[in-house]
N, C-alpha and C positions, 0 to 999 in steps of 0.2 A: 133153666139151669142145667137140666141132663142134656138138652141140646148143646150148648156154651162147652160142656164137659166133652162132648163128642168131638166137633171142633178142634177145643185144644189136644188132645188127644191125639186124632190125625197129624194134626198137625205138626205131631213132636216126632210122630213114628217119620211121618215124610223128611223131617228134617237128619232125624238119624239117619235115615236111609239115604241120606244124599251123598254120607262120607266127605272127605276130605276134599278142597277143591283143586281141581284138576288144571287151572289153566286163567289166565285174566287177562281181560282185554286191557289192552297199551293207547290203542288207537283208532280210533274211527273216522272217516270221511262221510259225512251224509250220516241220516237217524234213521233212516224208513228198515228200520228190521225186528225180527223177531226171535224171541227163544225158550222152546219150548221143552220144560224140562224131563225129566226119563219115564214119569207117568203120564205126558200127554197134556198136562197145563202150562198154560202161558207161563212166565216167568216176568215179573214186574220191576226193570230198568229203572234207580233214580238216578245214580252216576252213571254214567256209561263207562270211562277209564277208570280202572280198578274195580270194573264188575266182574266177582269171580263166578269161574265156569265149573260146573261137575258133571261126572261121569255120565252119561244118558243122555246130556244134552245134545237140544240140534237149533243150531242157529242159523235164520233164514234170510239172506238178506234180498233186498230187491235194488230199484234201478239207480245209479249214483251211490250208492251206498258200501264202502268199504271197512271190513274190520280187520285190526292186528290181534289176534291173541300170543301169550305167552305161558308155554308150558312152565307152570307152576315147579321151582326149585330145580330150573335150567334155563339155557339161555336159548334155545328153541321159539323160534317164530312161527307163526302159519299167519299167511296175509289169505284173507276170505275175501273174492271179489263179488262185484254186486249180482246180484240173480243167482246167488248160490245156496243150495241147501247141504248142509255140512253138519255130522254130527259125531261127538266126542263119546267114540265108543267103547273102548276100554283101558283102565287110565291107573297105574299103580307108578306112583311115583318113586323116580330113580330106579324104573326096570321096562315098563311097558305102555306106550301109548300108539293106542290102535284108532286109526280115526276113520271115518266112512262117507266117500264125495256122492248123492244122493243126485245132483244138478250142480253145475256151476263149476267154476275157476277157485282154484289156491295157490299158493305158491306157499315152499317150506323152507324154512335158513335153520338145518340141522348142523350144530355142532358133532365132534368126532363123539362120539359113544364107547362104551364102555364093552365088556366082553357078553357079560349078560344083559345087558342094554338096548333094546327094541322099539322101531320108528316106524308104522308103519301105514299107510291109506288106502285103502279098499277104495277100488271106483266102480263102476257097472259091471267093469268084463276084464277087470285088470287090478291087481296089487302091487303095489310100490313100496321096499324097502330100504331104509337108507341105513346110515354108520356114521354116516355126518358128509353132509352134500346142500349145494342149495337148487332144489325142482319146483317143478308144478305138475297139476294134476287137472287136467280139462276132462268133465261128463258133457256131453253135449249132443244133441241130435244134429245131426245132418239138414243141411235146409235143401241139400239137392236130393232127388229120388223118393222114391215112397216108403219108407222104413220111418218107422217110431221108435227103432232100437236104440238107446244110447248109443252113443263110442266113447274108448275112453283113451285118451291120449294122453301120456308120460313124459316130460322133457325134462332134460338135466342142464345147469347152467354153470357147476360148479360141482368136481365129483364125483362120483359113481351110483348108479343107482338099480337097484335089480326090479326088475316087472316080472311078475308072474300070468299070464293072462290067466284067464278064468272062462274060460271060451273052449267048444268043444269042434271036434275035424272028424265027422262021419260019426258020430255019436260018442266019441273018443276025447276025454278031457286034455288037454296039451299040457302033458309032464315037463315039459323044457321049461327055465328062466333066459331070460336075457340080462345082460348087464350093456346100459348107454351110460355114455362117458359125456365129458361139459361138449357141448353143441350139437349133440345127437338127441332123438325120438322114438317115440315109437308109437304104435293108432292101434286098437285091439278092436276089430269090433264083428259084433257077431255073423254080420253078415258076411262078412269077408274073413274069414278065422284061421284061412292059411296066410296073411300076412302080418299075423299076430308078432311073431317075430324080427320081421323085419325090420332092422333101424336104419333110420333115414336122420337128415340134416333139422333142426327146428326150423319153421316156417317164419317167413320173415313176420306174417299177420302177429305169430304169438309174441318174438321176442320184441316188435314193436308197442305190444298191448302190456306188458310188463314193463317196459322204460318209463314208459306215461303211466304206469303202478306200481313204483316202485315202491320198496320197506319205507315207512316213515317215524315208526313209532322207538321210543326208546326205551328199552330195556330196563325190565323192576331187578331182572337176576343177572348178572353180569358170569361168566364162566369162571369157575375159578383155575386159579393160576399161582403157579408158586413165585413166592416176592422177596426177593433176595436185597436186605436192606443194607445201606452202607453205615459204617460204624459211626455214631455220633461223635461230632469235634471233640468234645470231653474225653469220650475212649483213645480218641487219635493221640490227642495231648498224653495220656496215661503210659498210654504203649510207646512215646516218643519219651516222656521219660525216664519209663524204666531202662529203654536201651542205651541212654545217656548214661544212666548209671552204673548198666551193664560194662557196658565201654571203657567207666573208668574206673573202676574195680578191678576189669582184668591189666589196666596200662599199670594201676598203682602194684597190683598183686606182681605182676612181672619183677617191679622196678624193687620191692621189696626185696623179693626171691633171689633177685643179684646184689643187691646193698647185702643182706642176710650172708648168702654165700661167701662176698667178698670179705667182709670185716671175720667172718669163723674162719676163712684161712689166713690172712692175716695175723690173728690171733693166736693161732695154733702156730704159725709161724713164729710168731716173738717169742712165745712160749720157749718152744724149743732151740731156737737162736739165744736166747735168756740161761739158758741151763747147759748149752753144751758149748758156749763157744767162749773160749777164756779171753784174759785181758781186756775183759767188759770194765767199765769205772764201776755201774751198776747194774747189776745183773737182774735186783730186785725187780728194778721199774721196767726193764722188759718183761718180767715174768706177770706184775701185776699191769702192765699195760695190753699186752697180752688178752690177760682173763677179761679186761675190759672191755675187747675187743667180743670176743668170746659170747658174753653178756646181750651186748650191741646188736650181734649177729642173730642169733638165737632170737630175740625180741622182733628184728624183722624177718626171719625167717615164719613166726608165728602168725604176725602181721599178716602177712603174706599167704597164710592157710585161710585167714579170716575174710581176706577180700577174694580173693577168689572163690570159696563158700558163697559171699554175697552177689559175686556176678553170676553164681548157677542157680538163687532163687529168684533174682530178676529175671532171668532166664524162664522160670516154671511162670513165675506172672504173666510175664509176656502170652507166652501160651493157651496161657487159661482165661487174659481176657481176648485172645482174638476167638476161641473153642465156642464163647458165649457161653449164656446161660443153661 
């Protein structure tokens, strides 16, 4: 039992300690790999797509064998080719992922980053920073000459991308970066550490070995984007009738405001043609045809406030359902 007790024990610290995961596999070609996680044990695969990765881990793969990961809550890719050892080294989601090329081929599909936002792969003798670009990153020995030193080679396919070497010229670490742009390179390697800098053209070996591996895997996080929707038929209909009624509230208000007008002078007119002008038969019924008028006028002149009032709250509707919610 105190054994059983130890066990689980361990084995809740290890789990706490693994924190949040870092990154999940999308895609694999071939099974022959492995992942070993930040304390140095295996790591036991029963899904391979949607096996999540964390912080420490280094995943090894061998011959035929390719994987997709995807940085967890972005839409960052790293394609791992076969024979590489590659390990996820330090990893805080939506600020920083540092990853470290140990052996082998990657290639990265960085979307554009943020201001505090940091992308970046350590290889042997060189550091690769991006902002949003699509590279790779070859560690590799040389098969010609006698040197066991890695090199490490940077290519851009897509975007800008800064290498730092990490390489030293007469005992002297090299303070300079370079920035290669889409079809440019660059080889750091120690033996040769003055032409650390120098960018040259991708080789046709690399970008042909990428065509035939190219991205395959599809994406758990998609990039967000802002989604400008179109107003539902229903809305459309709303907003088409208010301005129908806008429309004719102002024709009616108009047509008021001049009936209104006309029949009050009018009116005012009989009135006083009624009262000052003699030799009428009846003077009366001008005067009370007159006020009738009078009346008449007035009633559309009112009218007339009321519909125009209603074609300025169609007016605010309108507004307020195009404004949304």
């Amino acid at each position: 039992m105190f054994f059983i007790f130890l066990v689980l024990s361990f084995g809740s610290l290890s789990a706490e300690q693994a924190g949040p995961a870092a990154a999940v596999i999308i895609f694999n070609e071939g099974e022959d790999f492995e992942i070993i996680d930040s304390g140095g044990a295996p790591v036991e695969v029963l899904d391979i797509i949607g096996h999540e990765l964390y912080e420490g881990d280094v995943v090894i793969t061998y011959a035929d064998t390719f994987l997709e990961l995807q940085v967890i809550a972005s839409p960052n890719i790293i394609k791992i080719a076969e024979n590489t050892d590659f390990q996820l080294e330090t990893m805080e989601e939506g600020k920083t992922s540092n990853f470290k090329m140990l052996y082998g081929s990657v290639r990265a599909k960085v979307a554009k980053l943020g201001k505090d936002e940091r992308f970046r792969i350590k290889g042997s003798s060189a550091v690769a920073g991006v902002r949003g670009t699509d590279f790779g990153m070859n560690v590799i020995v040389p098969q010609t000459g006698e040197s066991t030193e890695a090199v490490t080679q940077v290519y851009c396919f897509d975007g800008e991308v800064e290498v730092q070497p990490q390489v030293e010229i007469a005992g002297k670490a090299i303070e300079e970066s370079v920035i290669i742009t889409a079809g440019t390179m660059v080889s750091v390697s120690p033996q040769e550490p003055e032409k650390a800098l120098e960018i040259i053209p991708i080789t046709d070996q690399i970008k042909n070995y990428w065509q035939e591996n190219t991205f395959k895997g599809t994406p758990l996080f998609q990039e967000e984007a802002e989604i400008v929707q179109a107003p539902p038929l229903q809305l459309d209909l709303m907003i088409a009738e208010l301005e129908k009624k806008r429309k004719g509230s102002l024709i009616a208000g108009g047509l008021f405001l001049s009936l209104g007008m006309l029949l009050d002078a009018a009116g005012g007119w009989s009135i006083y043609y009624g009262a000052n002008e003699s030799g009428l038969s009846n003077p009366a019924d001008w005067e009370s045809g007159g006020k009738a008028m009078l009346v008449s006028g007035t009633f559309f002149l009112t009218s007339s406030i009321f519909t125009f009032i209603s074609a300025v709250k169609s007016k605010a509707e309108i507004r307020e359902l195009k404004a949304g919610p």
